[in-house]
Backbone as a ProteinNet text record, in pm:
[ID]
protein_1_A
[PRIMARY]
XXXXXXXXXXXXXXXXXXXXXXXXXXXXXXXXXXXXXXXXXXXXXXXXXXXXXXXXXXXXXXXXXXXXXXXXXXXXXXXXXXXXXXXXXXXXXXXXXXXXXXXXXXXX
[TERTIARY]
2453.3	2407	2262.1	2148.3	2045.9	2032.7	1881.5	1887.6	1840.3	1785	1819.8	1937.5	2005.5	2108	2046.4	2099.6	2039.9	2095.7	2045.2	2117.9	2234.8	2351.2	2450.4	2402.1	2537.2	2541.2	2529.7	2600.4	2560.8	2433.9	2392.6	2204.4	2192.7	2145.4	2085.2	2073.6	2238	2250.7	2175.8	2169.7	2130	1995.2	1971.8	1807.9	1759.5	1835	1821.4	1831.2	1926.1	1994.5	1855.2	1805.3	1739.5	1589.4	1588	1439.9	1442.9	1595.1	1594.8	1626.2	1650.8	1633.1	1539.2	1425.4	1305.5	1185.6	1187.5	1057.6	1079.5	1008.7	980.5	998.3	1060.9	1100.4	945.9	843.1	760.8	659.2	682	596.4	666.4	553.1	595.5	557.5	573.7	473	396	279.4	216.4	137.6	159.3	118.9	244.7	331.2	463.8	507.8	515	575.2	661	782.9	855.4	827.9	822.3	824.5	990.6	893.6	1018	952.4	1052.9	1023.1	1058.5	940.3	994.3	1150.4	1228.4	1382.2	1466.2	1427.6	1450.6	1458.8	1352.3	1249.4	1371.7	1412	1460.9	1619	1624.9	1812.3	1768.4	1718.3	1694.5	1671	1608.4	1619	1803.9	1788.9	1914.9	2091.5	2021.6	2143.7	2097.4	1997.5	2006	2000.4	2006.5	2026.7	2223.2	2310	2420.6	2473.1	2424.3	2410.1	2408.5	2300.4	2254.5	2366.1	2415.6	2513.7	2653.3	2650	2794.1	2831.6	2718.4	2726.5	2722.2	2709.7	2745.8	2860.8	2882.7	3019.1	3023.7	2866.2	2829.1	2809.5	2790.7	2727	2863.8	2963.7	3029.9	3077.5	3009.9	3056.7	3165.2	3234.6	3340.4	3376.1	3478.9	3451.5	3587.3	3626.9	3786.2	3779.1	3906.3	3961.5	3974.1	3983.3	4016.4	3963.3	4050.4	3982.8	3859	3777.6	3626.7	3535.1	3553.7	3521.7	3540.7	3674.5	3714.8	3632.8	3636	3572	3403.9	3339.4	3205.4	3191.3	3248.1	3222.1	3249.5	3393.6	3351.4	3268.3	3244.4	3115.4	2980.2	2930.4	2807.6	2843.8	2995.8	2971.2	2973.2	3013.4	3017.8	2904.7	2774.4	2636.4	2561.1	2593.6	2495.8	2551.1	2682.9	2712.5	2641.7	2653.9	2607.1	2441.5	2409.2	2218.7	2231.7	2326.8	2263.1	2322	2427.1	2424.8	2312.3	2256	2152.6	1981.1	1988.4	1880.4	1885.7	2017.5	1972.9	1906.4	1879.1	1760.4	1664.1	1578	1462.8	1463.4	1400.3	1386.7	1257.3	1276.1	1126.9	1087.8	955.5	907.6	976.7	987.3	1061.5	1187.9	1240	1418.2	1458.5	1335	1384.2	1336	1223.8	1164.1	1313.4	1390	1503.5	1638.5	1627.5	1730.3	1702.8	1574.8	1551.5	1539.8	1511	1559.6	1705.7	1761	1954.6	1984.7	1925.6	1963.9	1937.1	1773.5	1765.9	1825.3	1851.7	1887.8	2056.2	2096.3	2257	2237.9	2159.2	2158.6	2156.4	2034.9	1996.4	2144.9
-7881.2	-8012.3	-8026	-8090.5	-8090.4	-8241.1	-8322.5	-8445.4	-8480.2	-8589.9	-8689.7	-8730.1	-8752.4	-8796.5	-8950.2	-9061.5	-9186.7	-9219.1	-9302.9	-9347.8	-9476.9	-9432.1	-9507.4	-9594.4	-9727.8	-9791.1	-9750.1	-9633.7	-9566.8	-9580.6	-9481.3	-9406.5	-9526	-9653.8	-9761.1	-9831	-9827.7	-9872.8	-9781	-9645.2	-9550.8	-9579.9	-9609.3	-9638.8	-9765.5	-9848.8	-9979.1	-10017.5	-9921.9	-9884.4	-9778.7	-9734.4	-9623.2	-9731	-9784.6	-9885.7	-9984.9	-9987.1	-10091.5	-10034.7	-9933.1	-9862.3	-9803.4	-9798.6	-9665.8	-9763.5	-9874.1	-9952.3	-10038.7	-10049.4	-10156.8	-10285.8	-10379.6	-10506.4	-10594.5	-10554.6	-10660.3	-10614.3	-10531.2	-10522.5	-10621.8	-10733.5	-10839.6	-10849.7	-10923.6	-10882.5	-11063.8	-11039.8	-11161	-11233.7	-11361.5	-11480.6	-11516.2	-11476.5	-11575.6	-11669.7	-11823.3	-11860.1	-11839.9	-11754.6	-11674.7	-11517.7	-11483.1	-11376.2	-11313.4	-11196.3	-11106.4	-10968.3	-10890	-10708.7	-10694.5	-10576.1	-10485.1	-10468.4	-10458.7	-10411.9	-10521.8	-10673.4	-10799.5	-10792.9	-10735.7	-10746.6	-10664.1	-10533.6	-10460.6	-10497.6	-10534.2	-10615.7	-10746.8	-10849.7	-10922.7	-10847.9	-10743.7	-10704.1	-10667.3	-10579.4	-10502	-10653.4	-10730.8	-10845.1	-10890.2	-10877.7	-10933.9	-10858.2	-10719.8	-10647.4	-10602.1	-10670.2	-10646.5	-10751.5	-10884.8	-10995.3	-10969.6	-10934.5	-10879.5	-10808.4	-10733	-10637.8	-10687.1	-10800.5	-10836	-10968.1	-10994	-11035.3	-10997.2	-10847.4	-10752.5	-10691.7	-10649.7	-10501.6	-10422	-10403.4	-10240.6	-10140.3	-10153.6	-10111.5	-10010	-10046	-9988.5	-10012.7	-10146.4	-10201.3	-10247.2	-10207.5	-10264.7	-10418.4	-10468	-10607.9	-10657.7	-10789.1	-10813.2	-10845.3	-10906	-10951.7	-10868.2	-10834.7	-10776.7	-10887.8	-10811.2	-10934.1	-10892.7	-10794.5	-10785.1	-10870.5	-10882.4	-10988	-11124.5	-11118.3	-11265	-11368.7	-11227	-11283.1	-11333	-11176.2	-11240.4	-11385	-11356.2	-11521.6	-11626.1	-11632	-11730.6	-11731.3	-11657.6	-11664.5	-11711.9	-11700.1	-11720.3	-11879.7	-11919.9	-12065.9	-12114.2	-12101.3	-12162.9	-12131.2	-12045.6	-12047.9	-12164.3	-12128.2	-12245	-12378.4	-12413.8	-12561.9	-12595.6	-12517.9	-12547.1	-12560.5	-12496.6	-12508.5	-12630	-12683.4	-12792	-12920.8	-12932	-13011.3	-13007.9	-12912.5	-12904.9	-12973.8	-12950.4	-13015.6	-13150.6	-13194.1	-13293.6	-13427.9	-13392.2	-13484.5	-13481.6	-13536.5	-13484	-13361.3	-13231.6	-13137.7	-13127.2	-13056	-13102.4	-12940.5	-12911.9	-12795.7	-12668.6	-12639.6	-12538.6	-12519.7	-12617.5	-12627.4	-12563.5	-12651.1	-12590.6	-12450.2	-12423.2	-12229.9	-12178.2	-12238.1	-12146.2	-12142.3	-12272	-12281.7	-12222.1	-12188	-12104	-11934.1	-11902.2	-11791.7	-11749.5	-11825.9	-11821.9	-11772.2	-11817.8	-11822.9	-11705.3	-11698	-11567.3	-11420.2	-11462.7	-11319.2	-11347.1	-11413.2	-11428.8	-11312.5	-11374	-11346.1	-11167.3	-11141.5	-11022	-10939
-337.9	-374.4	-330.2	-438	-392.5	-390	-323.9	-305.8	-223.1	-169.5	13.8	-39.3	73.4	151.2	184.8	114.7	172.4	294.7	362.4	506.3	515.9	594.1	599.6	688.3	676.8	793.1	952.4	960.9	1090.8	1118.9	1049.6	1080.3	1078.5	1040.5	1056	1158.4	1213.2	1334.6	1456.4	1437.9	1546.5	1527.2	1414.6	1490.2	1483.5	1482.5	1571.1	1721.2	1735.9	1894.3	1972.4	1869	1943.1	1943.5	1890.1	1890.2	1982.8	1984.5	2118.9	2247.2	2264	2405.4	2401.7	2300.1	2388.9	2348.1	2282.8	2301	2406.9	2468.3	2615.8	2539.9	2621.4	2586.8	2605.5	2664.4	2667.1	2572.2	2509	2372.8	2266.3	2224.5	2139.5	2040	1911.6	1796.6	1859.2	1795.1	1826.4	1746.1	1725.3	1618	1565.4	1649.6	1599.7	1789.8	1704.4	1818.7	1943	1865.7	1985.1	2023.4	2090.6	2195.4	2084.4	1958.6	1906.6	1937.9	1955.5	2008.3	1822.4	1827.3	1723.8	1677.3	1741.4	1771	1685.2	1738.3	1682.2	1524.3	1519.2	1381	1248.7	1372.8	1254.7	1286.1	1339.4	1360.4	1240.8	1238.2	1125.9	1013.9	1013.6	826.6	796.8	902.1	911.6	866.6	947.6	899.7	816.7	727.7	632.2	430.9	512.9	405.8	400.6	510.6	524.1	449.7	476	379.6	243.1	203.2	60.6	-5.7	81.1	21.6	2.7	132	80	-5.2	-104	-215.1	-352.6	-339.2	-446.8	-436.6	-598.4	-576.1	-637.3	-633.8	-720.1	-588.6	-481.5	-356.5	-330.1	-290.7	-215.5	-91.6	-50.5	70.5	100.6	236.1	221.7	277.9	209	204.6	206.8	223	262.1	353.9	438	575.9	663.3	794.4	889.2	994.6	1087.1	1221.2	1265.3	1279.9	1325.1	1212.1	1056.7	1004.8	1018.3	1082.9	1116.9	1241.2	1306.7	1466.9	1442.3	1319.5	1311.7	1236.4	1181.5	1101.2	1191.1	1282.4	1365.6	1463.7	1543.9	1612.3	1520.2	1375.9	1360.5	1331.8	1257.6	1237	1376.6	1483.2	1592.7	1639	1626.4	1676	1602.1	1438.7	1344.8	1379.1	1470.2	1467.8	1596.6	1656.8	1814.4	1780.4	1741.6	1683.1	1613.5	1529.8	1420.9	1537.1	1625.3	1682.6	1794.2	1853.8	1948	1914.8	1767.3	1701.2	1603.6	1618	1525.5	1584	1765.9	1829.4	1831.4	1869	1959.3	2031.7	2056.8	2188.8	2209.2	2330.8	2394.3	2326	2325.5	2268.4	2352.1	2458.5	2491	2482.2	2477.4	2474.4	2292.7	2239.2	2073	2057.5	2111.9	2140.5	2204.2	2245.9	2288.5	2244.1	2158.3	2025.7	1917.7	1910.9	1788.1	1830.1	1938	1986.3	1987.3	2049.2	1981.6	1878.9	1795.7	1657.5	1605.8	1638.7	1573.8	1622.5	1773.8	1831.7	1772.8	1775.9	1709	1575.4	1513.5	1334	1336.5	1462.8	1475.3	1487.2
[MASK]
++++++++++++++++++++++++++++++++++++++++++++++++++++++++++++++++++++++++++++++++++++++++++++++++++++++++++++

């Protein structure tokens, strides 16, 4: 067989895992309000190309019930309720820099 070999879910994860153990945490990208590492950066694409996918069904993804689906879904609605009840006040500028950090490191 000739070709690349595209990359699975694995490899994706290994080098997410590997970006987040060998880049130093206080390397930040900067001109964004919060304090995100590279690592962040590619955990947000990464959830959101898992997203992407699991609104298709040409991909191959697998898709359906099990309880590790079950658990993520409740954990993210119970992050987005806890965020939308945390903001639907007033916060003082740091308190919301750390509700919106939540969120995103959740998503990540």
């Amino acid at each position: 067989m000739s070709g690349q070999q595209r990359a699975d879910g694995a490899t994706l994860l290994c080098v997410f895992l590997l970006m987040l153990l060998v880049i130093p945490a206080r390397l930040v990208i900067s001109g964004i309000p919060m304090s995100i590492t590279p690592a962040t950066v590619t955990g947000l694409v990464l959830g959101i190309i898992w997203l992407c996918c699991q609104m298709v069904t040409t991909l191959g993804v697998a898709k359906g019930r099990n309880i590790a689906r079950t658990a993520l879904f409740l954990y993210a609605i119970s992050q987005l309720a806890t965020y939308g009840y945390a903001t639907r006040n007033y916060l003082l500028p740091d308190e919301a820099e750390g509700a919106d950090r939540t969120i995103v490191v959740a998503v990540q």
